[in-house]
N, C-alpha and C positions, 0 to 999 in steps of 0.2 A: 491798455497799451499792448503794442505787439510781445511775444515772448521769442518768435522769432524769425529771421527774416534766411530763408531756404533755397535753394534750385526747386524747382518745381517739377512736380509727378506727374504722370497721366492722370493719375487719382485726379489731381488737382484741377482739370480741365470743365467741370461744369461749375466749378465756382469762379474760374477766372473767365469762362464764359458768361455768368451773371452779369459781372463786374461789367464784360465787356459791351453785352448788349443795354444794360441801363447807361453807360454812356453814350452810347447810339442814341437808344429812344428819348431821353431828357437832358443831351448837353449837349453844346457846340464843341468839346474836347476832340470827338471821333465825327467827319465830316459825310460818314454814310448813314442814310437814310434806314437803311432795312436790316433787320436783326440778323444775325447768324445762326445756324446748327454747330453742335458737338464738333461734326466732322469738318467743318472750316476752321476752328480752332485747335483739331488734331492734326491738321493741315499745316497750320499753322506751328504746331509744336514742334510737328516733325521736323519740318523747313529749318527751324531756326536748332537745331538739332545737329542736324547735319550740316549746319553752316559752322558750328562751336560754340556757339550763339547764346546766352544765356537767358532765361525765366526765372527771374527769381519772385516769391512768393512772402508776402506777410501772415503770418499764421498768429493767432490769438490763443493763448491760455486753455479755449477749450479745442484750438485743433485747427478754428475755421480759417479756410484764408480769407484775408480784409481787404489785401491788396496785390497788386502785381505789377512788375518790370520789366522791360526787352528793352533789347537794342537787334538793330538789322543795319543793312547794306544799306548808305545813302544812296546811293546812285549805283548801277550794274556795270561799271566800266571800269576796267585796273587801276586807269589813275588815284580812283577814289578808295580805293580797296584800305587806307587807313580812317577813314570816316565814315561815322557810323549814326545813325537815327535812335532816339530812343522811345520808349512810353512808357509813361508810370500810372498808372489807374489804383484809385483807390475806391473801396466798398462806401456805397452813398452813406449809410449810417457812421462812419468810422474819417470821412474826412473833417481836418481842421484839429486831429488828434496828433498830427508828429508824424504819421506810416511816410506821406511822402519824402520829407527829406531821409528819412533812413532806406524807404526802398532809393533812392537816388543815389544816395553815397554808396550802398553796397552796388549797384551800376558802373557808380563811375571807378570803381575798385577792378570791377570785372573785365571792361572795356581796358582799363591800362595794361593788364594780366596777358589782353588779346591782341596786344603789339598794335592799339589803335591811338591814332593821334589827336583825333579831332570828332568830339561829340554835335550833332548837330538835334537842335530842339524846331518842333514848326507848333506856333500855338494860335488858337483864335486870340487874337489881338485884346479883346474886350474877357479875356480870363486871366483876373489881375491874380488870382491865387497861384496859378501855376506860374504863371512870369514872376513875381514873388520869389518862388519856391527857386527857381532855376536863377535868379540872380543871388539869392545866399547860399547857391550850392556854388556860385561862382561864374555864372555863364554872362555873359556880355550879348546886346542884342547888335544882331549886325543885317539887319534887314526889314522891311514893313513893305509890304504887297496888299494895298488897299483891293479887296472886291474879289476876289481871286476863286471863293466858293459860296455855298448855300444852301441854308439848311433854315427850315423855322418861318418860310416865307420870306428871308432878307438875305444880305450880301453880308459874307464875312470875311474879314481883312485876318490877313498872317503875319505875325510875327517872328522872324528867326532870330534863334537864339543859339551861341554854337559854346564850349569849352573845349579851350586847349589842353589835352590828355597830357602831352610830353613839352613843355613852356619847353623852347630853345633849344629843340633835337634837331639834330642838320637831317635836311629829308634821304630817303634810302637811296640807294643808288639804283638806277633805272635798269629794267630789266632790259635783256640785250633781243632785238629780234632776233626768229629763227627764218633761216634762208630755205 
């Protein structure tokens, strides 16, 4: 089991690059094709960096990390600016152990921290584990988009899945145009 679940290092980046590209080459989880480099994931780090954006990391007993979390910008447009996408990856040996709902919860901790209201999940339809995982963290499915991408030689259908960060917070008041 994990010993602990952390913000994540630069250190940390060839191991969550692992992670990331064995979910690419053997799972419908990540719907790209072709592996990545170092520097797309330092790309990556930085971005969500300078967004406030958190990586958090499951680290095991001897150090390694197992697993990892983000959340990013749903959408690039103000209105959306309180909802946010997540991903939880965990290390192929170490899933069906428990890492994903505690990286999820320390997630959904982080995301309320960041004055966001509305987590939104996009899962391959046919990955009952993670839909699973996301309805006993609380999330409610509010979408199905048959056929939508593809990977593996076939069509894969998505699933949205979203949680309400702030149940019954009156929305903010609109920002005012500048003239």
């Amino acid at each position: 089991m994990t010993d602990l679940i952390r913000d994540a290092l630069p250190a940390d980046l060839p191991a969550v690059l692992a992670i990331y590209n064995d979910a690419v080459l053997n799972t419908t989880a990540i719907w790209n094709e072709q592996p990545v480099d170092l520097a797309n994931r330092q790309a990556w780090f930085d971005a969500r960096a300078a967004q406030g954006y958190p990586i958090l990391v499951a680290v095991d007993a001897a150090g390694d990390v197992v697993g990892y979390s983000s959340f990013g910008d749903w959408r690039p447009f103000e209105g959306f600016r309180h909802t946010v996408e997540h991903s939880v990856y965990v290390r192929a040996d170490q899933r069906g152990k428990g890492l994903g709902p505690l990286l999820m919860q320390a997630l959904i901790k982080r995301a309320r921290t960041c004055d966001k209201h509305m987590m939104v999940a996009a899962i391959e339809s046919g990955n009952a584990a993670s839909i699973q995982l996301h309805l006993k963290t609380g999330f409610v499915t509010t979408g199905q988009m048959p056929q939508v991408g593809t990977k593996f030689g076939r069509w894969l259908d998505l699933t949205f899945m979203q949680l309400d960060l702030s149940p019954g917070a009156s929305a903010p008041a609109s920002q005012a145009p500048t003239s």
